[in-house]
DRENMAR-594384 format. One record per residue (C-alpha): residue number from 1; chain; x, z, y. Coordinates in pm, whole numbers. Layout:
N
(NUM; 'A'; (X; Z; Y));
...
***
This chain:
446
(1; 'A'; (8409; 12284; 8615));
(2; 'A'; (8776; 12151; 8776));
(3; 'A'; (8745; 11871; 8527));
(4; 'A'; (8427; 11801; 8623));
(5; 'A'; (8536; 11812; 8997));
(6; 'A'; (8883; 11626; 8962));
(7; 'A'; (8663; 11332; 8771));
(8; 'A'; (8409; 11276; 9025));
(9; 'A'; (8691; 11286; 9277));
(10; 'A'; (8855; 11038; 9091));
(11; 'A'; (8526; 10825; 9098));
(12; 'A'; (8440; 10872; 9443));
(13; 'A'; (8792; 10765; 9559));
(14; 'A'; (8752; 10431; 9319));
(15; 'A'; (8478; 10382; 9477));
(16; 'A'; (8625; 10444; 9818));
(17; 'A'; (8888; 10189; 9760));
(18; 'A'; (8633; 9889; 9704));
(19; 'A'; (8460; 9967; 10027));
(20; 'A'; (8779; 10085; 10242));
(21; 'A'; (9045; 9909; 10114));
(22; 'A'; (9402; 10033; 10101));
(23; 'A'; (9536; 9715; 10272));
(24; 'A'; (9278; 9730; 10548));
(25; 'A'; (9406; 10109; 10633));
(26; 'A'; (9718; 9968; 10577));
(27; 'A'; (9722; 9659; 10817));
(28; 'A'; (9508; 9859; 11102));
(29; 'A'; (9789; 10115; 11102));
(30; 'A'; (10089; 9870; 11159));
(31; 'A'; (9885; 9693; 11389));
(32; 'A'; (9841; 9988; 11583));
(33; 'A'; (10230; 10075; 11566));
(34; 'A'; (10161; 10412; 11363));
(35; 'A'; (10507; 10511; 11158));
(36; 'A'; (10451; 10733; 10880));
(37; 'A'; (10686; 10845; 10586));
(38; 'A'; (10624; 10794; 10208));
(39; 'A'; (10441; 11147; 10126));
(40; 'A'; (10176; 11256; 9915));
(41; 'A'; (9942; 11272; 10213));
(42; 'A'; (9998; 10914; 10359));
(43; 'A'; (9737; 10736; 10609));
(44; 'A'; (9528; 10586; 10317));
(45; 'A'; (9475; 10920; 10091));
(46; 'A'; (9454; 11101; 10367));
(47; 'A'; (9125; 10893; 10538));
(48; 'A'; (9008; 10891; 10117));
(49; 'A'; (9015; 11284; 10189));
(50; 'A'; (8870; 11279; 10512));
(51; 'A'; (8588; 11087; 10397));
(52; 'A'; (8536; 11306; 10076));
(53; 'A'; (8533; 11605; 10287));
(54; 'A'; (8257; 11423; 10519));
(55; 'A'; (8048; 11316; 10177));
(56; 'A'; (8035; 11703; 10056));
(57; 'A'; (7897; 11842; 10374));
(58; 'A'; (8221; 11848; 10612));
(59; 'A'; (8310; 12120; 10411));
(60; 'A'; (8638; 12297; 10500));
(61; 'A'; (8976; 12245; 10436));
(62; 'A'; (9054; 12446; 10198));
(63; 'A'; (8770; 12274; 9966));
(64; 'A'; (8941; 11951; 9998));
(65; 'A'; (9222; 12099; 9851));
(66; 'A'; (9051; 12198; 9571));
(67; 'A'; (8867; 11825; 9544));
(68; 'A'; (9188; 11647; 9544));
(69; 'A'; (9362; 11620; 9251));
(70; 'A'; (9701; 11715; 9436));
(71; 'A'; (9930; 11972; 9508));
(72; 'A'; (9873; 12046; 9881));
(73; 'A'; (9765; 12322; 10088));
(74; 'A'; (9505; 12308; 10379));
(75; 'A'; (9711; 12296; 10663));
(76; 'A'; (9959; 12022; 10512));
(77; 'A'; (9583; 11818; 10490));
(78; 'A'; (9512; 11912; 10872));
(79; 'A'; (9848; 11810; 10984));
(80; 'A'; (9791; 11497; 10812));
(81; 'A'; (9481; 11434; 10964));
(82; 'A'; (9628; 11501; 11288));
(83; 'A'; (9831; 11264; 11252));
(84; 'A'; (9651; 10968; 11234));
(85; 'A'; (9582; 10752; 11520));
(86; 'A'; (9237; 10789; 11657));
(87; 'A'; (9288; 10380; 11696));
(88; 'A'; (9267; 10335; 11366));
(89; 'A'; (9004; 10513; 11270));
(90; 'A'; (8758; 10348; 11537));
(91; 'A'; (8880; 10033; 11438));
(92; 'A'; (8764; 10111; 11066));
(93; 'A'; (8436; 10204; 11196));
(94; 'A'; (8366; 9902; 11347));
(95; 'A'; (8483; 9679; 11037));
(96; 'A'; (8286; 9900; 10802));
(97; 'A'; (7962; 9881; 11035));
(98; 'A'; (8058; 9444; 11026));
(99; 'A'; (8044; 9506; 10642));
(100; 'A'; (7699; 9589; 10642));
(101; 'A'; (7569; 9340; 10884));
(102; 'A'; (7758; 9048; 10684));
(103; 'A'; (7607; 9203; 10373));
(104; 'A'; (7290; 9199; 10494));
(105; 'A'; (7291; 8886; 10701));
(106; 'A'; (6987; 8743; 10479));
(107; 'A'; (6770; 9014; 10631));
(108; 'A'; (7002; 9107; 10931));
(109; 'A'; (6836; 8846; 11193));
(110; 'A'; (6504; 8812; 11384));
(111; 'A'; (6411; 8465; 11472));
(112; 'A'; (6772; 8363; 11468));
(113; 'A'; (6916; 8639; 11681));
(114; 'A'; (7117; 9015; 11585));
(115; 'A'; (6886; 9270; 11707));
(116; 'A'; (7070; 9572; 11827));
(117; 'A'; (6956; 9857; 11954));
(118; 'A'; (7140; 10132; 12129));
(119; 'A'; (7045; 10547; 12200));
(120; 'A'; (7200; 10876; 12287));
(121; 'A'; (7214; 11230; 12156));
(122; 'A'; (7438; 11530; 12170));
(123; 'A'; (7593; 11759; 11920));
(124; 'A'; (7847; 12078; 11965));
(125; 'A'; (8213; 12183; 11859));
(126; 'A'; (8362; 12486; 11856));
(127; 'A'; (8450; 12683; 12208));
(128; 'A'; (8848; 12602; 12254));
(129; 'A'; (8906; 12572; 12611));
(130; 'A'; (9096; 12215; 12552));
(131; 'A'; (8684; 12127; 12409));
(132; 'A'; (8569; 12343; 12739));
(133; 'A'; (8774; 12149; 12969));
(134; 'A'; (8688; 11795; 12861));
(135; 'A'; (8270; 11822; 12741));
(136; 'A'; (8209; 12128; 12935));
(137; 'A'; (7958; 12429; 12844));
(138; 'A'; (7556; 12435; 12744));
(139; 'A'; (7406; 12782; 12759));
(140; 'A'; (7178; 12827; 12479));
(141; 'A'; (7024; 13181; 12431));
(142; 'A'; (7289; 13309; 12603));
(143; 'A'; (7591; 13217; 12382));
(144; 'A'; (7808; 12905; 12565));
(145; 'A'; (7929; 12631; 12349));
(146; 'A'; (8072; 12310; 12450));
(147; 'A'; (7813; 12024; 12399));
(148; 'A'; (7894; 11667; 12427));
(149; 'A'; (7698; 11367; 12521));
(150; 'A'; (7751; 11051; 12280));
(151; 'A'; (7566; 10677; 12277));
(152; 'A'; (7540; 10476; 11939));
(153; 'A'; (7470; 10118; 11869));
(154; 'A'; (7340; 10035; 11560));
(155; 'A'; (7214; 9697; 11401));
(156; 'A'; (6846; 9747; 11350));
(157; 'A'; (6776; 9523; 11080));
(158; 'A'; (7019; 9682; 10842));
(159; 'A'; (7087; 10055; 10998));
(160; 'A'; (7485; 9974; 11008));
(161; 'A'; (7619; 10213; 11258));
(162; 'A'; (7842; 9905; 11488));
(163; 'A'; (8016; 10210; 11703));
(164; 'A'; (7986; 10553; 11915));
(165; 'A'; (8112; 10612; 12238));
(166; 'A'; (8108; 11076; 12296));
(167; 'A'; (8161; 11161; 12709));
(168; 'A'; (8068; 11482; 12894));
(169; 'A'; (7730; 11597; 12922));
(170; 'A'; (7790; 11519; 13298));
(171; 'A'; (7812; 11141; 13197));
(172; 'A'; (7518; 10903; 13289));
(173; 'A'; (7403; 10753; 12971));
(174; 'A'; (7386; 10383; 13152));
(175; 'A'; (7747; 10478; 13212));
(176; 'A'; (7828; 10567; 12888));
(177; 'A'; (7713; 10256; 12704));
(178; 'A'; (7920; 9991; 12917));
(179; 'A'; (8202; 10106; 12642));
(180; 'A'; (7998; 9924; 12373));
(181; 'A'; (7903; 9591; 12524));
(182; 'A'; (8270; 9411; 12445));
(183; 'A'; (8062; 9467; 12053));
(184; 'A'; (7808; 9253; 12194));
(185; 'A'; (7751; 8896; 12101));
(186; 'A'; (7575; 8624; 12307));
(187; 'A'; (7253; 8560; 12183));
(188; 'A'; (7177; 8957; 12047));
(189; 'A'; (6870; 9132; 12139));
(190; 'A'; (6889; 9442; 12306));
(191; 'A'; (6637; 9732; 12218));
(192; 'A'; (6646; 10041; 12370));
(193; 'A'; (6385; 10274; 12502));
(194; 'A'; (6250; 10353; 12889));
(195; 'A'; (6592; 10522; 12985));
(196; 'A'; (6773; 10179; 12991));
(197; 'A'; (6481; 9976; 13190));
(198; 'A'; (6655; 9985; 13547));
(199; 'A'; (6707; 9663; 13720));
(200; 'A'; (7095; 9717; 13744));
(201; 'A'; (7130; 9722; 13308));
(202; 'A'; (6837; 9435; 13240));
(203; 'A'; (7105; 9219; 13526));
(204; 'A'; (7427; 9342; 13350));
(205; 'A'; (7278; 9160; 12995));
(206; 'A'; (7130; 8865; 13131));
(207; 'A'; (7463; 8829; 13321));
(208; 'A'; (7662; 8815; 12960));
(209; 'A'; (7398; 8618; 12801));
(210; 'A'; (7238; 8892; 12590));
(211; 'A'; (6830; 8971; 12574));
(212; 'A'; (6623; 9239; 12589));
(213; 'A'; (6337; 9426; 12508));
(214; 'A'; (6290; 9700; 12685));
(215; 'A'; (5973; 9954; 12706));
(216; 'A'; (5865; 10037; 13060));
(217; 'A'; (5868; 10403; 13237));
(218; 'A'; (5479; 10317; 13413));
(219; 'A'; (5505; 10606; 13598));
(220; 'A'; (5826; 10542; 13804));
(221; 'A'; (5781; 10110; 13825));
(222; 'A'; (5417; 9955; 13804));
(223; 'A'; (5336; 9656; 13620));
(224; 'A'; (5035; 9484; 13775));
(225; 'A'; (4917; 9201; 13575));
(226; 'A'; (4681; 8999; 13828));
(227; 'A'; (4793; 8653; 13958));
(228; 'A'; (4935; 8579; 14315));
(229; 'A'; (4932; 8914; 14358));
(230; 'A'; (5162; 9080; 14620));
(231; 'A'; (5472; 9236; 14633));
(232; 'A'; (5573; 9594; 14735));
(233; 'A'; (5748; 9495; 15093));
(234; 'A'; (5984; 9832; 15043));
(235; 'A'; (6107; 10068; 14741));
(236; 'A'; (5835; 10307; 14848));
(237; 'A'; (5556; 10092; 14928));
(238; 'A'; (5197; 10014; 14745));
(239; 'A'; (5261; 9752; 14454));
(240; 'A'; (5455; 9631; 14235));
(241; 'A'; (5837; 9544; 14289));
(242; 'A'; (5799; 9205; 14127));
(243; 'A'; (5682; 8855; 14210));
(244; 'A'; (5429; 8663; 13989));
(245; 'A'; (5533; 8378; 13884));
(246; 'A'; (5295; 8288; 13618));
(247; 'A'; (5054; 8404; 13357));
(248; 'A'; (5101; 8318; 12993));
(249; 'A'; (4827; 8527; 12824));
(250; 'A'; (4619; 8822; 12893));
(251; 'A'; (4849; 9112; 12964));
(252; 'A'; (5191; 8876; 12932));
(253; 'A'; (5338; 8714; 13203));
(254; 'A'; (5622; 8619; 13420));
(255; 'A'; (5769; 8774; 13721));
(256; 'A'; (6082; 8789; 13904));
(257; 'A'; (6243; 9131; 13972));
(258; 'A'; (6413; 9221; 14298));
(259; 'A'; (6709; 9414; 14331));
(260; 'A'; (6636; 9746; 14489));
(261; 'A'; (6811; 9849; 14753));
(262; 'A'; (6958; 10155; 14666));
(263; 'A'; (7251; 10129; 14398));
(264; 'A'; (7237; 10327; 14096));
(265; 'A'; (7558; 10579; 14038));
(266; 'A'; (7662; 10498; 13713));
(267; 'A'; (7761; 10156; 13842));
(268; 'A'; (8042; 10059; 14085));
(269; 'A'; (7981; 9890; 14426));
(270; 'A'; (8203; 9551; 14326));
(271; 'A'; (7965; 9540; 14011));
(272; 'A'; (7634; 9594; 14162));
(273; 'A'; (7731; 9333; 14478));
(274; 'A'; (7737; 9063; 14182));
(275; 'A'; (7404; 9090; 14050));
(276; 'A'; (7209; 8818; 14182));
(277; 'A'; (6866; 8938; 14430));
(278; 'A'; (6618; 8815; 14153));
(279; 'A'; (6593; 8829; 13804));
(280; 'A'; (6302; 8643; 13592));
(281; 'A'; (6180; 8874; 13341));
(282; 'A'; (5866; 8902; 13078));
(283; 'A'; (5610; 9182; 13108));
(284; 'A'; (5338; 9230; 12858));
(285; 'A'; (5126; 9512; 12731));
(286; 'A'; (4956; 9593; 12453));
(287; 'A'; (4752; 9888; 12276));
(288; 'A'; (4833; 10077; 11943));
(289; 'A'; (4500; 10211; 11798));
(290; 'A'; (4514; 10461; 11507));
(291; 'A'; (4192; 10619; 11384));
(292; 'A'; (4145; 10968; 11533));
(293; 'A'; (4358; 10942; 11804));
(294; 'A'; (4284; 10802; 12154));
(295; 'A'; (4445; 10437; 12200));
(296; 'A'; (4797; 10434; 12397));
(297; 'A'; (4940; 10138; 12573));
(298; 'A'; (5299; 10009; 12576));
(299; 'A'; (5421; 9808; 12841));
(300; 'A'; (5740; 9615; 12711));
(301; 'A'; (5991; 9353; 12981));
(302; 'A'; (6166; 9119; 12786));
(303; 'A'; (6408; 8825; 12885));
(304; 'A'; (6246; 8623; 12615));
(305; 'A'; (6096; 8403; 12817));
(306; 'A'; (5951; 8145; 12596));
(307; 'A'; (5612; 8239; 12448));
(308; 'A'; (5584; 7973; 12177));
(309; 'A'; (5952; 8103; 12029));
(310; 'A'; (5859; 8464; 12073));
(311; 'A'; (5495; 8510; 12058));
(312; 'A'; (5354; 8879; 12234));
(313; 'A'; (5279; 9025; 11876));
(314; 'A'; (5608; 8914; 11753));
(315; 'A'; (5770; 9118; 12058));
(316; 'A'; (5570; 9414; 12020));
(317; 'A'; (5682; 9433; 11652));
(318; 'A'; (6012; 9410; 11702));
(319; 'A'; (5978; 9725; 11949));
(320; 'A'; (5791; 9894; 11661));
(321; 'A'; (6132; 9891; 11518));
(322; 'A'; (6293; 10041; 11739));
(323; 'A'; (6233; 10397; 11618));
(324; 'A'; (6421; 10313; 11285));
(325; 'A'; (6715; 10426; 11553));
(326; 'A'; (6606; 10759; 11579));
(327; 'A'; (6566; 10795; 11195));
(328; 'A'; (6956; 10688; 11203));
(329; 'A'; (7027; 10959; 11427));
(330; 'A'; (6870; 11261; 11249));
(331; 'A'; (7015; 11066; 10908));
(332; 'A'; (7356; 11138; 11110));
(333; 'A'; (7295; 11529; 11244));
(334; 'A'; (7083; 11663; 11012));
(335; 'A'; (7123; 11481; 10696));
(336; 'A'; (7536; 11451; 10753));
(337; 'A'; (7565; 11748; 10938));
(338; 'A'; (7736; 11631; 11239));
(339; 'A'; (7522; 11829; 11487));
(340; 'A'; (7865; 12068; 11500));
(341; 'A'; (8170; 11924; 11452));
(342; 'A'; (8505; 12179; 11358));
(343; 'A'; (8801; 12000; 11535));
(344; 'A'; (8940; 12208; 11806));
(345; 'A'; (9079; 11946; 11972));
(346; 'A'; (8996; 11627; 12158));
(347; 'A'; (9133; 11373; 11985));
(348; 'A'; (9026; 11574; 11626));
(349; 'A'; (8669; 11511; 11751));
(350; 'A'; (8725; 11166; 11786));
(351; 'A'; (8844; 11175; 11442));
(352; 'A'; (8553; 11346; 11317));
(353; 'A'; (8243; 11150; 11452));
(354; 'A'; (8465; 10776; 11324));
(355; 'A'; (8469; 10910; 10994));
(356; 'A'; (8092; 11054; 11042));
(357; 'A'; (8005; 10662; 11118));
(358; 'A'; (8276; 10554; 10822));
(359; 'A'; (8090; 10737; 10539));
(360; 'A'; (7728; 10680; 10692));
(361; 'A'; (7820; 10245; 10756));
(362; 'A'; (7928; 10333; 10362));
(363; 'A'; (7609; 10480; 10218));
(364; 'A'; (7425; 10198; 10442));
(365; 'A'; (7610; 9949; 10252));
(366; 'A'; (7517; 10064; 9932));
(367; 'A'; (7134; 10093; 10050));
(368; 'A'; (7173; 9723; 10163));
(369; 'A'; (7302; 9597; 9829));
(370; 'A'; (6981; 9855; 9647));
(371; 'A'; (6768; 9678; 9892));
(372; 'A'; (6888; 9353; 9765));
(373; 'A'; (6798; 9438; 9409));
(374; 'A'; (6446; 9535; 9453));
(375; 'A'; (6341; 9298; 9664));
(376; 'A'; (6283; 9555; 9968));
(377; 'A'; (6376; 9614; 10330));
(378; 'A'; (6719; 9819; 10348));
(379; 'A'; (6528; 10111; 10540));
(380; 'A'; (6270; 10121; 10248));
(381; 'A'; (6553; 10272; 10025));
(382; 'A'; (6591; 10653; 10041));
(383; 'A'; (6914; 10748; 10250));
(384; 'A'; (6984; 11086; 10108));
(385; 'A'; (6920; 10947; 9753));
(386; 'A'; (7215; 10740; 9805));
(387; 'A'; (7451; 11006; 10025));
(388; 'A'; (7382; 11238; 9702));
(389; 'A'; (7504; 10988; 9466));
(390; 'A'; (7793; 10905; 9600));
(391; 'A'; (7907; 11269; 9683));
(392; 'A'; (7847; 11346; 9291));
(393; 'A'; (8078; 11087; 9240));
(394; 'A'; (7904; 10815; 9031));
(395; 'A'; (7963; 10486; 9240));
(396; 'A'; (8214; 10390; 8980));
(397; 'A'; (7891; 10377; 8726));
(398; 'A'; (7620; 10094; 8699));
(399; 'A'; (7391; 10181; 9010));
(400; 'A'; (7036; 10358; 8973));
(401; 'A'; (6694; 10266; 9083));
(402; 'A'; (6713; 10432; 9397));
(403; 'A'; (6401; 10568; 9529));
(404; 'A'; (6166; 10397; 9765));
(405; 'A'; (6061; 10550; 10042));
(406; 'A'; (5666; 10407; 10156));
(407; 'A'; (5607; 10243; 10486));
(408; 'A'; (5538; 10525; 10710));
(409; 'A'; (5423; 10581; 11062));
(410; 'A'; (5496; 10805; 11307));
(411; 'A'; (5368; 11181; 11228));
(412; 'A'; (5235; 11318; 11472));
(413; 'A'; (5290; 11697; 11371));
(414; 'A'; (5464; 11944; 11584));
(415; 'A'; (5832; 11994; 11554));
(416; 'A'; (5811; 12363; 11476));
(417; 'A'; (6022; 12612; 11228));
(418; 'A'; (5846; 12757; 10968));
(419; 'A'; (6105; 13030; 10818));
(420; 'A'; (6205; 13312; 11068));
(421; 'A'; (6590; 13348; 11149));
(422; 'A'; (6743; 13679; 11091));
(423; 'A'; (6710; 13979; 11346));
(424; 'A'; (7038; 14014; 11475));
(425; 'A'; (7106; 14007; 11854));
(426; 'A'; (7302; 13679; 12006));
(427; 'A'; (7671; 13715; 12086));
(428; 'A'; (7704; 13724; 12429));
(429; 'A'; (8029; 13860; 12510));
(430; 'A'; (8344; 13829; 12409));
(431; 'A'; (8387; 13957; 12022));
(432; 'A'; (8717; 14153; 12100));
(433; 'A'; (8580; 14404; 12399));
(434; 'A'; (8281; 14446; 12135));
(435; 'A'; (8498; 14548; 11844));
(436; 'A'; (8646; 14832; 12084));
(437; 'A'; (8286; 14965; 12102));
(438; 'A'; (8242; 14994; 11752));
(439; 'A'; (8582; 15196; 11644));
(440; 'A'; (8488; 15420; 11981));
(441; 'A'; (8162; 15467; 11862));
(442; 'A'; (8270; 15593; 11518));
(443; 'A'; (8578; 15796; 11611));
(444; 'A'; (8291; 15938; 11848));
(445; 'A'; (8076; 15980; 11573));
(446; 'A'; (8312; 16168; 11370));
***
């Protein structure tokens, strides 16, 4: 069985060594002005071990010391992982997540532009009051764990994780994502769901020549699609804070925006005194009609103006695609695991979720090059099909048919749990005082 292990270790870090090159670690470290020593745990076998521990589960410690093929123990391998830079480690993210765009540039554009599309979940670490301090508690059935807030960015075409930005729970997601726009191109398209349609964000893109497609939140900002109609005179008034400006199909059209008056607080006075008072934006609706269920209507803005370039059904397809981002995100915290990280400490976090997006931009460039193969869309290819072979260690070998996964829509079943969880009471108080109850109870009992 340890030959079988140190073998597919062996393969797995071959194949690591194609996709994250030595010299990349290498270069990334001296040009972040890291110093290290000539040791069996240097900056490149240490990431290697980092991302073999992240490919068999985020196991522990002491199980990377037994998939290594060296003579180490588990805190020598934590000490070495504390010691590299968190720099360097984002900065791999972001070249591996370039990888797969580049790789899949045949497939990677829509009508000439990068789509990107960006979202925000949470996950939880372990309760160290350094963790406390920084991302703060969640009560959950009455045991407190520190839960942190984080936004992601991924290409949509191909799935390639560009970067991930954690914060507090306290942080304003609008606030959050202003850390990923410098990743931003001119020309990329911008989907994102109803929490990012504000007036203030839609400004902030057009303003760095980006585009967007947006879905609206209908019951907070009305969309009224009859010509030379009027505009609200206030926030609070009857109608719609727009101004038609002309109608280029039923349910499409274009209007101009006006700033509200109130500024939103996840931006800064000096930024929202430069947006300009109006901003000409596309509104269109449409209806999604699936037998047995009653018809729903989506209600997209858009800054692609020109309708002959970027027809309505076009634009409502390319929204379709944005839930592709919330596939991503469960491959990430369910699939990967990374719902609870283990660091203790701030900066180990931030060590954890860049090699989280190192090994999942990996398996997304292997799905890319699959997708290639059989003539498919990357997405079509099963993710945990791939994530298994590559933890078994066989990317050295000839690639299999990976499996297919059909075009699917969105189930609408509930989200509930079938098997029952074990009947033991939650811990909620400190273990220590508990443990005294226990002996005192049996010295009582005897």
């Amino acid at each position: 069985m340890s030959g079988s292990i140190t073998r597919s270790m062996r393969e797995i870090k071959g194949n690591l060594r194609s996709i994250i090159a030595p010299d990349l670690i290498m270069r990334l470290c001296e040009s972040a002005g890291h110093v290290w020593r000539d040791r069996v745990l240097g900056p490149v076998e240490t990431i290697h071990l980092f991302v073999a521990q992240v490919l068999h589960g985020n196991t522990s410690c002491a199980h990377v010391r037994q998939l290594g093929n060296f003579a180490f123990t588990a805190s020598a391998y934590c000490e070495a992982r504390k010691r590299l830079p968190v720099g360097v480690l984002r900065s791999l993210l972001r070249e591996t997540g370039e990888r797969v765009t580049e790789q899949g540039c045949r497939v990677g554009f829509w009508r000439g532009h990068r789509v990107v599309s960006v979202d925000g979940s949470t996950f939880s670490m372990s309760d160290t009051e350094e963790l406390r301090a920084l991302f703060h508690w969640a009560r959950k059935r009455g045991v407190e764990f520190p839960v942190s807030r984080f936004v992601a960015m991924f290409d949509l075409i191909t799935g390639a994780l560009l970067d991930l930005v954690p914060a507090s729970m306290r942080d304003h997601e609008l606030h959050i994502v202003q850390w990923l726009h410098d990743l931003m191109r001119p020309g990329d398209v911008v989907v994102a769901d109803r929490l990012y349609c504000t007036y203030a964000y839609l400004a902030q893109l057009v303003g760095n020549q980006l585009h967007a497609v947006i879905r609206v939140p209908t019951g907070s900002r009305r969309v009224d699609f009859r010509p030379h109609r009027r505009p609200a005179r206030h926030k609070h008034g009857k109608g719609p804070q727009s101004i038609w400006i002309r109608r280029l199909g039923r349910h499409d059209q274009i209007v101009d925006w006006i700033k509200p008056i109130e500024r939103p607080s996840w931006l800064t006075p000096q930024a929202w005194e430069a947006l300009p008072d109006l901003l000409r934006v596309r509104e269109l609706r449409y209806r999604l009609s699936r037998r047995g269920f009653r018809p729903r209507e989506v209600t997209l803005v858009t800054t692609l103006l020109d309708p002959a370039r970027y027809p309505k059904e076009a634009v409502a397809e390319l929204y379709r695609l944005r839930w592709q981002v919330e596939t991503n995100l469960r491959h990430l915290k369910t699939t990967m695991r990374m719902d609870i990280l283990r660091c203790h400490t701030v900066d180990g976090i931030h060590r954890e979720l860049a090699v989280f997006g190192i090994v999942y931009n990996a398996v997304r460039l292997v799905m890319v090059q699959a997708a290639e193969l059989a003539g498919v869309a990357p997405d079509r290819i099963s993710f945990v099909d791939v994530l298994r072979w590559m933890a078994l260690g066989c990317p050295g070998r000839e690639p299999p048919a990976f499996l297919i996964n059909p075009v699917r829509s969105r189930s609408p079943a509930p989200r509930n749990v079938k098997r029952r969880h074990k009947n033991h009471t939650y811990l909620t108080r400190p273990r220590k005082p508990q443990r005294k109850l226990l002996v005192d109870l049996q010295l009582s009992l005897n």
